[in-house]
ZAMARGU-4260 file (C-alpha; in steps of 0.2 Angstrom, whole numbers, plus 5000, padded with zeros to 4 digits):
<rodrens>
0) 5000/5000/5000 | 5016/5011/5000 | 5016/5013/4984 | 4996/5017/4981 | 5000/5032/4997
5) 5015/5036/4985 | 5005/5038/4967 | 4992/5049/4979 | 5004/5061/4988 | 5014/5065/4967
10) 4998/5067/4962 | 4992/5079/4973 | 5008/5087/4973 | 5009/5088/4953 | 4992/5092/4950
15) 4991/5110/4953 | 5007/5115/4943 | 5003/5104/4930 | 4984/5112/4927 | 4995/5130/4927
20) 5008/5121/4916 | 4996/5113/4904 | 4998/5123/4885 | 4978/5131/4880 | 4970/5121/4891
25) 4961/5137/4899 | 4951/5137/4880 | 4944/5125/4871 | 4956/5116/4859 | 4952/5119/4841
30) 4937/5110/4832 | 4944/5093/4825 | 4946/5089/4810 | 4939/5077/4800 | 4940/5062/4807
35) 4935/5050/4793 | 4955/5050/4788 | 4960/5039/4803 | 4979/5033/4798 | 4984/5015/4798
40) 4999/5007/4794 | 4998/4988/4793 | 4985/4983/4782 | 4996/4992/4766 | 5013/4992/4775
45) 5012/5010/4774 | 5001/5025/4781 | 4984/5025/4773 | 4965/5029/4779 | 4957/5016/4789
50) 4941/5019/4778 | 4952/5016/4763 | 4957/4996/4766 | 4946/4982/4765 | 4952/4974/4780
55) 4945/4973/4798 | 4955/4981/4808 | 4957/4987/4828 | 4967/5002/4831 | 4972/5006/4848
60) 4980/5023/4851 | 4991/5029/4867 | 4977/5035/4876 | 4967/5019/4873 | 4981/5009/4881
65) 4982/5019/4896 | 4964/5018/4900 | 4962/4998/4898 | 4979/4993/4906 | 4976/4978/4915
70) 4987/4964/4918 | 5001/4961/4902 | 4998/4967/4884 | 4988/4953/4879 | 4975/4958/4893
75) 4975/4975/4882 | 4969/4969/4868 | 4959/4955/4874 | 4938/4962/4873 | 4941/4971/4857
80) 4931/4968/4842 | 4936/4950/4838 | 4948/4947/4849 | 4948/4934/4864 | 4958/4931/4877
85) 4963/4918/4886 | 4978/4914/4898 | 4987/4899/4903 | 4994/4906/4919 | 4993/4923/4926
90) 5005/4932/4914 | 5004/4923/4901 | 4990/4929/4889 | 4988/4923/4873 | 4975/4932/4861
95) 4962/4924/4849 | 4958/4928/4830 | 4948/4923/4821 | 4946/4906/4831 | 4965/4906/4829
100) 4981/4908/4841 | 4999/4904/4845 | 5008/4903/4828 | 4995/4906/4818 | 4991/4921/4825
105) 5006/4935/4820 | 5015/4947/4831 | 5024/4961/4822 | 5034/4974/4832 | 5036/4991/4821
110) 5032/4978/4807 | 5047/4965/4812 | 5043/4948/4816 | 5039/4944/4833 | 5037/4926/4828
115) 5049/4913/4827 | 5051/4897/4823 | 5049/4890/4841 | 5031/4896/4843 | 5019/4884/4846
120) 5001/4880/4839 | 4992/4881/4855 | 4991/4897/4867 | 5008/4901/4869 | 5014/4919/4882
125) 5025/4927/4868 | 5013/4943/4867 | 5017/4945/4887 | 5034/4949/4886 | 5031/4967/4877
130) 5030/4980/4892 | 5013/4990/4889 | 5023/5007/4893 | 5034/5005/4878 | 5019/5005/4863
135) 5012/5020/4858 | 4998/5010/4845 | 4994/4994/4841 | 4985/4989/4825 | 4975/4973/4824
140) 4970/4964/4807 | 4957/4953/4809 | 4959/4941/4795 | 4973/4933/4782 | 4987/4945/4777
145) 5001/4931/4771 | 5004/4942/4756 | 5014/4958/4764 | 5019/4946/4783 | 5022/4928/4777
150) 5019/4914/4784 | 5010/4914/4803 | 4994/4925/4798 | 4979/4915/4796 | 4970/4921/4811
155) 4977/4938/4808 | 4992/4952/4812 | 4996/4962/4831 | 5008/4976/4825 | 5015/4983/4841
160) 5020/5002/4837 | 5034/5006/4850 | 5038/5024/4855 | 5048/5033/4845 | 5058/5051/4848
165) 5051/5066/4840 | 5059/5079/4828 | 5055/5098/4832 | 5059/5111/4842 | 5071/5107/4858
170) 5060/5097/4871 | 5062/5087/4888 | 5051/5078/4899 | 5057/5065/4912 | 5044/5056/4923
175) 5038/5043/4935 | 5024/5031/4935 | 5016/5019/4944 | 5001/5007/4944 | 4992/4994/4959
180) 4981/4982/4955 | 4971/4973/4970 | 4966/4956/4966 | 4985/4953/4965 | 4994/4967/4975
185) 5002/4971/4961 | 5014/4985/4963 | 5023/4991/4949 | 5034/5009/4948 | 5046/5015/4932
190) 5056/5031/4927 | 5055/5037/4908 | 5063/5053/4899 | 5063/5060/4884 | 5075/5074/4873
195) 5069/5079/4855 | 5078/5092/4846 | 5078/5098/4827 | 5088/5082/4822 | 5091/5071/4837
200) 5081/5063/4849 | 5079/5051/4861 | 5070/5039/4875 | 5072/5031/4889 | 5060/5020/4902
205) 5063/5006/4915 | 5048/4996/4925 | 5048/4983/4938 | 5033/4975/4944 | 5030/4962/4961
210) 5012/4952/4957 | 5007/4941/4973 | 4995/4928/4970 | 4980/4930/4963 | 4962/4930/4973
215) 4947/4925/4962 | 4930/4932/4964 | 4916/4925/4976 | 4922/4906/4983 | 4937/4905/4972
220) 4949/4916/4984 | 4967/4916/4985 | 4974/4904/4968 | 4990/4898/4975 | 5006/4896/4962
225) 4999/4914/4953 | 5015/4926/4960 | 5028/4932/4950 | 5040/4948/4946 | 5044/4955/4930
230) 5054/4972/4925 | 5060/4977/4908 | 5072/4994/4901 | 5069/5002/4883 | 5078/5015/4871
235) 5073/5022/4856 | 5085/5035/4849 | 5086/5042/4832 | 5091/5055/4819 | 5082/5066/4806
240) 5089/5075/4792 | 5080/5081/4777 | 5075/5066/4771 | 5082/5054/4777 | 5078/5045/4795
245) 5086/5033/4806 | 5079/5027/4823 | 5086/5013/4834 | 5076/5003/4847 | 5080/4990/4859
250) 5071/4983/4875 | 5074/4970/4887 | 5058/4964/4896 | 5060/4948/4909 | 5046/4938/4919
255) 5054/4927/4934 | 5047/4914/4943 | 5031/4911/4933 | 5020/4895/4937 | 5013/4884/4925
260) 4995/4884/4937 | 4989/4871/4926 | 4999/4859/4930 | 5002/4865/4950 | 4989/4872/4952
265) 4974/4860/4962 | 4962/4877/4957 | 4959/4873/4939 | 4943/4871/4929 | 4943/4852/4929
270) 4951/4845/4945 | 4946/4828/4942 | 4958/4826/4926 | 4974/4829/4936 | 4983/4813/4941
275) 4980/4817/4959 | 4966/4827/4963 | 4965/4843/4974 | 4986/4843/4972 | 4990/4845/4955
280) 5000/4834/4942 | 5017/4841/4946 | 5025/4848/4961 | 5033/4862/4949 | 5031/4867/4933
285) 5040/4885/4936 | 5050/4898/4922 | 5065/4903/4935 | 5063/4915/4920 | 5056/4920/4904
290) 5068/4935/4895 | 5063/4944/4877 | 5079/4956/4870 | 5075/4965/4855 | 5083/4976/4843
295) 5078/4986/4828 | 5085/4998/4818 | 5078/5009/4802 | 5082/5019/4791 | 5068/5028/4781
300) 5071/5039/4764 | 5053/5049/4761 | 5057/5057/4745 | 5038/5061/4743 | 5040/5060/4724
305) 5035/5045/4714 | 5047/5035/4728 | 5035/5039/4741 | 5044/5030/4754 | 5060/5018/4756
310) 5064/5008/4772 | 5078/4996/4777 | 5077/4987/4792 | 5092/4979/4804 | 5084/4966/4818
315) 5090/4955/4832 | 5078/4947/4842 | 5081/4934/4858 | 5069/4925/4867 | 5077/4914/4880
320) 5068/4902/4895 | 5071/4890/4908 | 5058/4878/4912 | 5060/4870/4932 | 5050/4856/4933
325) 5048/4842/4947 | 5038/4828/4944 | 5028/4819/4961 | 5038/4809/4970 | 5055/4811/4961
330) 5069/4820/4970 | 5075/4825/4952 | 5074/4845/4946 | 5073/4844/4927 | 5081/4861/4920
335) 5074/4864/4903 | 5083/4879/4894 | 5080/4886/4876 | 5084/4904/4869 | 5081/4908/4850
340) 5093/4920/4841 | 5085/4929/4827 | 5090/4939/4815 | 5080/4949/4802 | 5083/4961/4787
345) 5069/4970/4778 | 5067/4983/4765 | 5052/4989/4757 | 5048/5005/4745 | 5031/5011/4740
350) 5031/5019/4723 | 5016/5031/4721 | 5012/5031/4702 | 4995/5038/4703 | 4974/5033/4704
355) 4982/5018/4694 | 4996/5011/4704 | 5002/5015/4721 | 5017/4999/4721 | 5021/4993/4739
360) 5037/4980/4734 | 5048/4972/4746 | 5057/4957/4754 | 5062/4949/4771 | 5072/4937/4777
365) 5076/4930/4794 | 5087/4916/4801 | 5085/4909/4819 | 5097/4899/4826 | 5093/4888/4841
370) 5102/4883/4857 | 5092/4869/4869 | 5099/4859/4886 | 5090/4850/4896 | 5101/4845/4915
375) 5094/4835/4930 | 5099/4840/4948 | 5097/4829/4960 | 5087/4837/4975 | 5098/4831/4989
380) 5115/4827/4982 | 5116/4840/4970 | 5122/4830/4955 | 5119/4835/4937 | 5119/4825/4921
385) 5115/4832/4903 | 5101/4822/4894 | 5101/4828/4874 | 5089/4815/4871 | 5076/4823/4881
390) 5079/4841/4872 | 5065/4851/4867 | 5074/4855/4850 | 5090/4849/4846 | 5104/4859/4849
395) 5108/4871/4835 | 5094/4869/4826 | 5093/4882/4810 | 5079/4889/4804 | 5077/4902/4787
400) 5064/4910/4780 | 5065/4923/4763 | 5052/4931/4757 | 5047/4943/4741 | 5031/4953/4739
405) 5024/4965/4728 | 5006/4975/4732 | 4996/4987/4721 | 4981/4999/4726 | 4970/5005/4711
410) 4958/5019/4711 | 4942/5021/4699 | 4929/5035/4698 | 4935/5050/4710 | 4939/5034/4721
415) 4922/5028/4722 | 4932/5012/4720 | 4948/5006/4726 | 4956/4989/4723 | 4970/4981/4730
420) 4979/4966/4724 | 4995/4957/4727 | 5008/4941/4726 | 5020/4933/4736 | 5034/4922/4734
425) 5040/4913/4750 | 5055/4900/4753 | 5059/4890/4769 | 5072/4880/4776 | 5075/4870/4791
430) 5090/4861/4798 | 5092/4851/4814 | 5099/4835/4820 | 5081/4826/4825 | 5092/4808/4825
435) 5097/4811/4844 | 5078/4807/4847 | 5083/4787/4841 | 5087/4780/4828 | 5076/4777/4818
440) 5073/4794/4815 | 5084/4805/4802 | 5090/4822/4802 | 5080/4837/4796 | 5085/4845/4781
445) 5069/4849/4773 | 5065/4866/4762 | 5047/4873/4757 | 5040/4886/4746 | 5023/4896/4743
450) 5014/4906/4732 | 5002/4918/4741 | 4991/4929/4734 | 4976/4941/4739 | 4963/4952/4729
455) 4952/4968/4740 | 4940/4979/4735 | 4933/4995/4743 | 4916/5003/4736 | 4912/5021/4745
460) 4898/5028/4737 | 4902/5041/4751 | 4916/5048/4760 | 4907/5042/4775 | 4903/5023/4770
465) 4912/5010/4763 | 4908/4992/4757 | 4922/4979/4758 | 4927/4964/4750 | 4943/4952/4753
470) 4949/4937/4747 | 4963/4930/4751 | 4976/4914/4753 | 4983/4911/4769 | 4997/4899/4774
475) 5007/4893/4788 | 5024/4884/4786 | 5031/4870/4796 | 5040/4876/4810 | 5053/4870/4820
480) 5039/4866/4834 | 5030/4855/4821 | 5045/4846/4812 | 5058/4844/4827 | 5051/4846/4844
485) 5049/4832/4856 | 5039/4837/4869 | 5024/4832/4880 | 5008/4837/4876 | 4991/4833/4881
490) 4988/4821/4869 | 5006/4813/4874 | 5021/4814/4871 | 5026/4821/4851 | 5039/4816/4840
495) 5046/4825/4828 | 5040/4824/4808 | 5051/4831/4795 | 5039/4827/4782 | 5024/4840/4785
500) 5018/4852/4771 | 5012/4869/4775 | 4994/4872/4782 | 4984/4882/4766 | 4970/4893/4772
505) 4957/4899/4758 | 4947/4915/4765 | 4932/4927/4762 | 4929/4942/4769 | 4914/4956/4767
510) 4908/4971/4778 | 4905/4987/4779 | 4912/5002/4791 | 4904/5020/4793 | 4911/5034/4801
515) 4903/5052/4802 | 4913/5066/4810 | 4908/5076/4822 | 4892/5087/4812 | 4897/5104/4825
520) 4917/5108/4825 | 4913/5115/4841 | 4906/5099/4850 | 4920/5089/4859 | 4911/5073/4855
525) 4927/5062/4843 | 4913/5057/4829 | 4893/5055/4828 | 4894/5038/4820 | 4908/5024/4819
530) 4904/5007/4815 | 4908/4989/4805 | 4901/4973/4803 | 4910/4959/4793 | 4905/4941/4791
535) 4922/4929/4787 | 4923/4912/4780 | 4940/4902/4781 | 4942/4884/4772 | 4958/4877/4780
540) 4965/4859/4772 | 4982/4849/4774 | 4980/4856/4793 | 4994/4848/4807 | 4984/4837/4820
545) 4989/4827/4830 | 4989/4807/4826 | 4995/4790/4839 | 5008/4783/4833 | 5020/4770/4840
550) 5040/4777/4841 | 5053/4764/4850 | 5041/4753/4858 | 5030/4767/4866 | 5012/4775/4860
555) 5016/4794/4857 | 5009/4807/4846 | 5015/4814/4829 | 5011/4829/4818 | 5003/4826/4800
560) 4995/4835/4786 | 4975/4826/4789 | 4967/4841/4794 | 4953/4848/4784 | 4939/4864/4794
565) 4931/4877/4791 | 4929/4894/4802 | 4915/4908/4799 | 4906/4921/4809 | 4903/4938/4812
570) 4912/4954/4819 | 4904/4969/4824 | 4906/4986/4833 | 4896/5003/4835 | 4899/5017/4842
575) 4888/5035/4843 | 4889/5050/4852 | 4873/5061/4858 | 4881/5077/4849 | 4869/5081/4833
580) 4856/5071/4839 | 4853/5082/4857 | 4845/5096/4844 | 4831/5083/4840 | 4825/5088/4858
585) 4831/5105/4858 | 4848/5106/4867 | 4864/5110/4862 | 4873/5101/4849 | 4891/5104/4856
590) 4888/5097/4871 | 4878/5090/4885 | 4877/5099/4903 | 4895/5108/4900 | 4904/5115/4885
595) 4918/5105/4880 | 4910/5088/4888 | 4901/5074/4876 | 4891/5058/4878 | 4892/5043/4870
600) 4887/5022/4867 | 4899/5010/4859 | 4899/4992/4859 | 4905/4978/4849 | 4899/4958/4847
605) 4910/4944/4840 | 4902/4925/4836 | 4914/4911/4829 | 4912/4896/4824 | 4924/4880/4818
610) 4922/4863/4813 | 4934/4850/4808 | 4926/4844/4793 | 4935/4825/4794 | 4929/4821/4812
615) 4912/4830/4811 | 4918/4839/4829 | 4922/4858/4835 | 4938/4864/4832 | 4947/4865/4846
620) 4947/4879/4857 | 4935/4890/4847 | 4931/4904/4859 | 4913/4905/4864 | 4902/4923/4861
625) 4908/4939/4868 | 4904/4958/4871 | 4906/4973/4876 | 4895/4985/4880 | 4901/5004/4888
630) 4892/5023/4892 | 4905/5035/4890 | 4904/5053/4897 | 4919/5063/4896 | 4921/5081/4901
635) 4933/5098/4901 | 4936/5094/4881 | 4942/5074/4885 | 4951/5079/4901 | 4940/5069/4912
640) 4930/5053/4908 | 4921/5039/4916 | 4915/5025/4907 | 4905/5010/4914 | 4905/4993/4905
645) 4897/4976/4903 | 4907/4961/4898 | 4898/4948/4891 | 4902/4928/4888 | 4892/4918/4880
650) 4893/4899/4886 | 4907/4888/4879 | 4899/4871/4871 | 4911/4868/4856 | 4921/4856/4862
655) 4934/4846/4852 | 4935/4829/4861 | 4955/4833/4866 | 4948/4848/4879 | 4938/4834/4887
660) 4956/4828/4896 | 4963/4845/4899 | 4961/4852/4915 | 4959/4868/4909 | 4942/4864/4901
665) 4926/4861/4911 | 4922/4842/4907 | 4905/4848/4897 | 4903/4864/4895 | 4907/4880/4902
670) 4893/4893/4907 | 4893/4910/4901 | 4896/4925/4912 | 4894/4944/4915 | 4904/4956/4921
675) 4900/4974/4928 | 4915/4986/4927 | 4919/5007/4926 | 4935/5015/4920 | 4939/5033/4923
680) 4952/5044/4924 | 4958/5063/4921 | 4971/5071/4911 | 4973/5089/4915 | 4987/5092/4906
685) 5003/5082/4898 | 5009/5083/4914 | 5001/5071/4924 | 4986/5059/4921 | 4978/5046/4932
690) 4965/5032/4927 | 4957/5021/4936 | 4947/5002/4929 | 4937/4990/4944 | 4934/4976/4935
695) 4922/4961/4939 | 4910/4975/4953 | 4898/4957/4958 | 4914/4950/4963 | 4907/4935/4950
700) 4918/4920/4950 | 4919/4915/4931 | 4931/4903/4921 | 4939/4911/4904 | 4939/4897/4892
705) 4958/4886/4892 | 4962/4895/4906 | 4973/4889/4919 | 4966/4899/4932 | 4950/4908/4937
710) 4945/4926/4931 | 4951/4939/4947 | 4937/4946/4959 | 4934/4963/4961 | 4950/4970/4956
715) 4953/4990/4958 | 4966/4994/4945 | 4975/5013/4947 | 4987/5020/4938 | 4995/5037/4936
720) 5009/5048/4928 | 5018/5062/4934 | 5029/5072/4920 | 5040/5087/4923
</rodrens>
């Protein structure tokens, strides 16, 4: 409670000079502009309106961030329009797509691939390891986007935007904030600065964080095994001249002591399926820690001629693990240890011919290499032994991936009708001595190729509306956790299967998105209209499931290509704001009790379905039907706002018969839930700002589907920023 006493007494002691700091705030800020021209980056690989691109796609800006910051950046995310979360162990979130997750669900970070060849197809924690305080955006596509990012995006694409220094006149800001959370005693505190002048800038923050255990609403209580700590460090630094751009970035984010509550935990969904019931299956399953470094440099040439824009980018990326794990009744500590090294260069140029070609051409390539070792230490002795034949991957393992792409947007009829269309070329290779698992066995040294392609069309008969329509090819390449890991899993142990094909994904998407700005400049309401609906179809074949198999005497599991499904439903969101529509009763149409303040609805509703089309069964883990609903009133032109909401879940009955072993699933069905909640906070100036989000207000005990523990209680989440 130190710290909460803290964030208080810097508030109270910043809050006056920072309301006598803050730049015009004593009159309104100016009208706004047009908001139909909202700028998105990833659908085209390169700025462009949101109501110009045919896909569906979440953008969450700085501000957004702030105000749903719960838990790790998946948590973020997690509630949007088509996206579900769910989380193996507290801190470890893993988001949902289009009934899809883990690898093929991609993560970009500034447009780099956060992927590698390690991650797995289930829920995996990856998206964890990105500390919330270093993005300033994230951009969500919903749906296939193989032709500019490659294998990896069926489900869809999270581009994580970090901060970046600014170029202008000579600026400084350095800060402190902090942030509790109550169901877990969360207590997390960092330091940031920032220097911008003309040509150089630069940025620097640092977080630590101490989560205690867990306590789950109503009869659930205190979820043992849920602590952990985590803290991470960021730069961004860069240069500007003319022309020409170049901006570094690395960070370094680190989660110690992190439970596997599945497997430890005796508070899971399905007790009964653990070997021994009420105790858990193993006496630890812990990371001693989980460490993502990453490091990216670009440099940019914007000529704005017909070269719009030329990028290359440098990247080195590390994501490193050791797995603890004690079986019951052995006095033997299993060390598991993995780290991935990868390295990546991109360069892309977009070549702006016109209404009838603006040519968005690039290549990738990226080349992990792997290092595993697996070491038994004997609890009472202290003796070790090395065991390579129980490896996750063999050591050394190699993995490379080169693609070329090229992407064309078209417009027709004072761009009444825009069309996008484009092809990719894609070539992998992966190397690794899979013989250590026995002999009969060989190596790996397999190589693969595809040929994706995609056509989009956007028809607005008005600025205001559009009609979309997208058709694509998606794919996902054998990775090294298909063709080389031996694990266990909960089917059984796996072996590996050099001889897997990629997974092909044929997809259709159509909708429709409005957005109407604000009708009176001088309302402080951000639009009068926004909204989209789009339904999807996905027909997936030569899919990697699971199959028994016999290996050295002993019934195990192995991947192959017998897969066939299909996934559809629908996405939708609204929003609208009482600003033009308060002079149908005769009030003001720039605002509601106050000048500058606003009103306003937004909701959105996601449905999903999958089934395998060879078993006549779900797909497994299709996420059930969820919402949210919120009331927005914000005040003093956005300053202030308070926004209660309503999270609805609808009950989870599409059940693949694998979930009916996994203790994470109910045996049957899980019920549906709803959850009461109210963000808030206040912003006087740049200065300082303070939010505050309770979550789950009935205290309701509910289950998140796959979960490996129970949702929180009531949980009083605050946060704040001090800037000087």
């Amino acid at each position: 409670m130190k710290l909460l006493q803290l964030l208080f007494a810097a508030g109270l002691v910043a809050a006056p000079a920072s309301l006598l700091a803050q730049d015009g705030t004593d009159t309104p800020p100016p009208p706004k502009e047009d908001t139909t021209d909202i700028t998105v980056v990833t659908p085209s690989g390169s700025e462009g309106s949101r109501m110009k691109v045919a896909d569906a796609i979440n953008v969450l800006d700085r501000r957004d961030i702030q105000e749903r910051l719960v838990g790790q950046t998946p948590d973020i995310v997690a509630g949007t329009t088509g996206v579900y979360g769910q989380n193996t162990a507290v801190g470890q979130g893993s988001p949902f797509i289009r009934g899809m997750t883990g690898n093929s669900v991609l993560t970009l970070v500034d447009g780099v691939r956060f992927n590698n060849s390690t991650f797995r197809f289930g829920p995996n924690q990856y998206l964890s390891s990105i500390d919330p305080y270093t993005i300033e955006r994230i951009e969500i596509i919903r749906g296939p986007s193989s032709v500019l990012y490659g294998s990896d995006a069926l489900g869809g694409v999270i581009n994580i935007i970090l901060k970046k220094p600014k170029f202008g006149e000579f600026d400084y800001s350095f800060g402190a904030r902090a942030r509790f959370e109550s169901a877990s005693l969360r207590k997390q505190a960092g330091l940031f600065g920032e220097v911008n002048t003309m040509n150089f800038g630069g940025l620097i923050n640092a977080t630590f964080a101490d989560i205690d255990e867990q306590v789950g609403g109503n009869s659930i209580g205190r979820q043992p095994f849920t602590a952990y700590e985590e803290w991470g460090t960021f730069g961004s630094f860069g240069a500007a001249f003319g022309q020409h751009t170049i901006i570094g970035t690395y960070s370094h984010f680190q989660q110690n002591d992190l439970e596997r509550t599945d497997k430890v935990s005796p508070i899971v969904a399905n007790p009964g399926n653990l070997s021994t019931p009420g105790r858990g299956n193993e006496d630890r399953r812990r990371f001693v820690y989980q460490i993502d470094d990453m490091g990216i440099v670009r440099w940019t040439w914007s000529p704005e001629d017909v070269l719009e824009q030329l990028f290359v980018d440098l990247s080195y990326h590390k994501q490193q693990e050791t797995l603890e794990r004690i079986k019951q009744g052995s006095s033997t500590i299993r060390d598991i240890n993995y780290n991935v090294h990868t390295f990546g260069l991109n360069t892309q140029a977009v070549l702006n011919l016109g209404w009838y070609s603006r040519l968005t051409v690039g290549a990738e390539a990226y080349h992990d290499v792997i290092h595993t070792r697996s070491v038994d230490r004997d609890k009472d002795t202290g003796a070790q032994s090395n065991h390579d034949g129980r490896l996750t991957f063999p050591d050394w393992s190699g993995y490379t991936s080169i693609g070329v792409y090229a992407q064309n947007e078209m417009e027709f009829l004072d761009e009444m009708i825009l069309l996008r269309y484009g092809l990719r070329y894609s070539f992998y290779r992966a190397i690794a001595d899979t013989d250590i698992y026995g002999d009969t066995l060989d190596g790996l040294n397999e190589s693969y190729s595809d040929l994706t392609g995609a056509v989009a069309m956007v028809v607005r008969p008005i600025d205001e509306f559009s009609i979309t329509l997208n058709l694509a090819k998606g794919f996902r390449a054998p990775n090294m956790d298909d063709l080389a890991a031996s694990k266990g899993t909960g089917r059984g142990d796996q072996i590996p299967n050099p001889g897997l094909d990629p997974e092909i994904q044929y997809s259709a998407d159509i909708g429709t998105k409005v957005l109407i700005p604000t009708i009176n400049s001088n309302s402080a309401a951000p639009y009068e209209l926004s909204g989209s609906v789009n339904f999807f179809f996905s027909y997936f074949e030569d899919l990697m499931i699971s199959v028994d198999t016999v290996f050295n005497a002993e019934d195990v599991v192995q991947l192959r290509n017998e897969g066939r499904a299909r996934i559809f439903g629908v996405e939708a969101e609204l929003g609208f704001y009482l600003s033009e529509a308060l002079g149908w009763i005769g009030l003001p149409t720039d605002h509601l009790f106050f000048e500058g303040d606003a009103l306003g609805v937004r909701g959105n509703f996601t449905y999903t379905r999958g089934d395998d089309l060879k078993n006549d069964v779900p797909v497994h883990r299709i996420p059930p039907v969820f919402s949210e609903i919120s009331v927005r009133y914000s005040a003093m032109w956005g300053q202030v706002f308070i926004e209660p909401y309503v999270t609805i879940v609808g009950r989870q009955d599409q059940y693949a018969p694998s979930a009916l072993g996994d203790v994470r699933f109910t045996p049957h069905d899980a019920p549906g839930y709803v959850l009461f909640g109210l963000r808030s906070g206040w912003a006087p100036s740049r200065h300082f700002h303070v939010n505050l989000n309770i979550q789950n207000l009935g205290n309701r005990s509910y289950h998140p589907m796959g979960s490996g523990t129970f949702g929180s209680g009531t949980n009083v989440v605050l946060s704040g920023e001090v800037r000087w």
